[in-house]
C-alpha positions in Angstrom: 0.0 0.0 0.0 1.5 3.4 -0.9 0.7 5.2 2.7 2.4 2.8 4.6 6.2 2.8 5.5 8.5 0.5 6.9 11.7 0.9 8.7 13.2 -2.7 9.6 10.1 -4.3 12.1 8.3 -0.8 12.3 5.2 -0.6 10.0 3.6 3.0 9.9 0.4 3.7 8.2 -0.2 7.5 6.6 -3.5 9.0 7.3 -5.1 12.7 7.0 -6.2 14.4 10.6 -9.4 15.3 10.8 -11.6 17.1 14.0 -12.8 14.6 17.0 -16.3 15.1 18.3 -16.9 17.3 21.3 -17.2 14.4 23.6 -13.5 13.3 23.1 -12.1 16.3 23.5 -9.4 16.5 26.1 -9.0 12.9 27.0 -6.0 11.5 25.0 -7.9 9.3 22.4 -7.6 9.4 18.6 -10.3 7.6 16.5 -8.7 5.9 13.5 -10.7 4.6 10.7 -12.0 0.9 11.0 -11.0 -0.1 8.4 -7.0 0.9 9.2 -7.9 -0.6 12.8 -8.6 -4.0 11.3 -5.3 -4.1 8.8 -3.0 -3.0 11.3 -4.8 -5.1 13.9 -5.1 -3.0 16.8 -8.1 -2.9 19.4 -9.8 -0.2 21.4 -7.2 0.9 24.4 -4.4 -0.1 22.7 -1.4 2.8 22.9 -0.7 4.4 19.6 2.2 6.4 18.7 1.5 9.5 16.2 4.0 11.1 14.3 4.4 14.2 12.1 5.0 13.1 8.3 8.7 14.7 8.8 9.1 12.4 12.0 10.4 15.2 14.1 7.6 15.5 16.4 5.5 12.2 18.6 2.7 12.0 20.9 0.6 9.2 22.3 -2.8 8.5 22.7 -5.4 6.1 23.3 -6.8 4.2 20.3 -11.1 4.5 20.0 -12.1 3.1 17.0 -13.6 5.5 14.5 -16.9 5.9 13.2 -18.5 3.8 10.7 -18.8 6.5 8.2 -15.3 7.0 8.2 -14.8 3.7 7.0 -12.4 3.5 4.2 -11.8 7.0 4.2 -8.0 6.6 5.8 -8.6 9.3 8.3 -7.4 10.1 12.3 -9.9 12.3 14.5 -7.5 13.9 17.1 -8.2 17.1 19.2 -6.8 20.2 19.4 -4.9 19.5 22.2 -3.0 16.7 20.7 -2.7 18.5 17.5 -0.8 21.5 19.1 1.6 18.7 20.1 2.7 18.1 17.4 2.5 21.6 15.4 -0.3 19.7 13.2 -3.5 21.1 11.9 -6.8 19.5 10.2 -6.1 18.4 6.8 -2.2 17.3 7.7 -1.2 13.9 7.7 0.4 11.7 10.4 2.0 8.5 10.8 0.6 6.0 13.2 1.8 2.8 14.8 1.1 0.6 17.6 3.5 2.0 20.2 6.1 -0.2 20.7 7.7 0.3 24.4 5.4 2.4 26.4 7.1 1.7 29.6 10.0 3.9 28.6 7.7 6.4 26.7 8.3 10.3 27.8 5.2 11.6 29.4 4.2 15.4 29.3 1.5 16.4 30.5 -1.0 19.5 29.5 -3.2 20.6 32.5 -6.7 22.2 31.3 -8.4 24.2 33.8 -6.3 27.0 35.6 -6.4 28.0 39.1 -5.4 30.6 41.1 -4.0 31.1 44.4 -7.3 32.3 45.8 -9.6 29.7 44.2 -7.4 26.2 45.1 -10.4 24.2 44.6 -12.5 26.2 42.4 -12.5 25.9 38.9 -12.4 29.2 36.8 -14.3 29.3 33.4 -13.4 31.8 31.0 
């Protein structure tokens, strides 16, 4: 298949990021079209790795299998939050992979809600 790379035992697959739905935003998942999901093998939960097509920037997040109107259509749907991590916007495309050793993986994290010194355990909306 032409979107799919392989360095020695690594096997990437190419796809085009698209916008999650509302009630995915903010929690770390990507949904990947079912169709990819079944050829690479993967199941929901599983840890994938997601790379910028130049490979200089990877994140992580937790694998939700996609619609079924996506079906076919090669497609990621990642939030904004994951996209800023890697400099990425819609249209772009990424390079996926079941991650490989996630118990050396670098975790960062990006806290959402901001509080102030006053308001320890209040939330503030803006």
């Amino acid at each position: 298949m032409a979107n799919e790379t392989k360095s020695g035992s690594d096997d990437f697959v190419s796809l085009k990021v698209s916008e999650t739905s509302a009630k995915f935003v903010g929690k770390g998942m990507a949904l990947i079209d079912p169709a990819v999901v079944e050829k690479m093998q993967l199941t929901t939960g599983d840890v994938i790795e997601i790379t910028t097509s130049s490979g200089k920037k990877k994140t992580f997040a937790l694998l939700w299998s996609g619609q079924p109107e996506d079906y076919g259509l090669r497609i990621i749907r990642i939030d904004g939050y994951t996209r800023n991590n890697l400099g990425i916007g819609i249209d772009d495309h990424v390079k996926i992979r079941k991650a490989q050793d996630i118990k050396n993986a670098e975790l960062s994290c990006c806290f959402t809600n901001r509080r102030t010194e006053h308001s320890r355990n209040r939330r503030i909306s803006y």
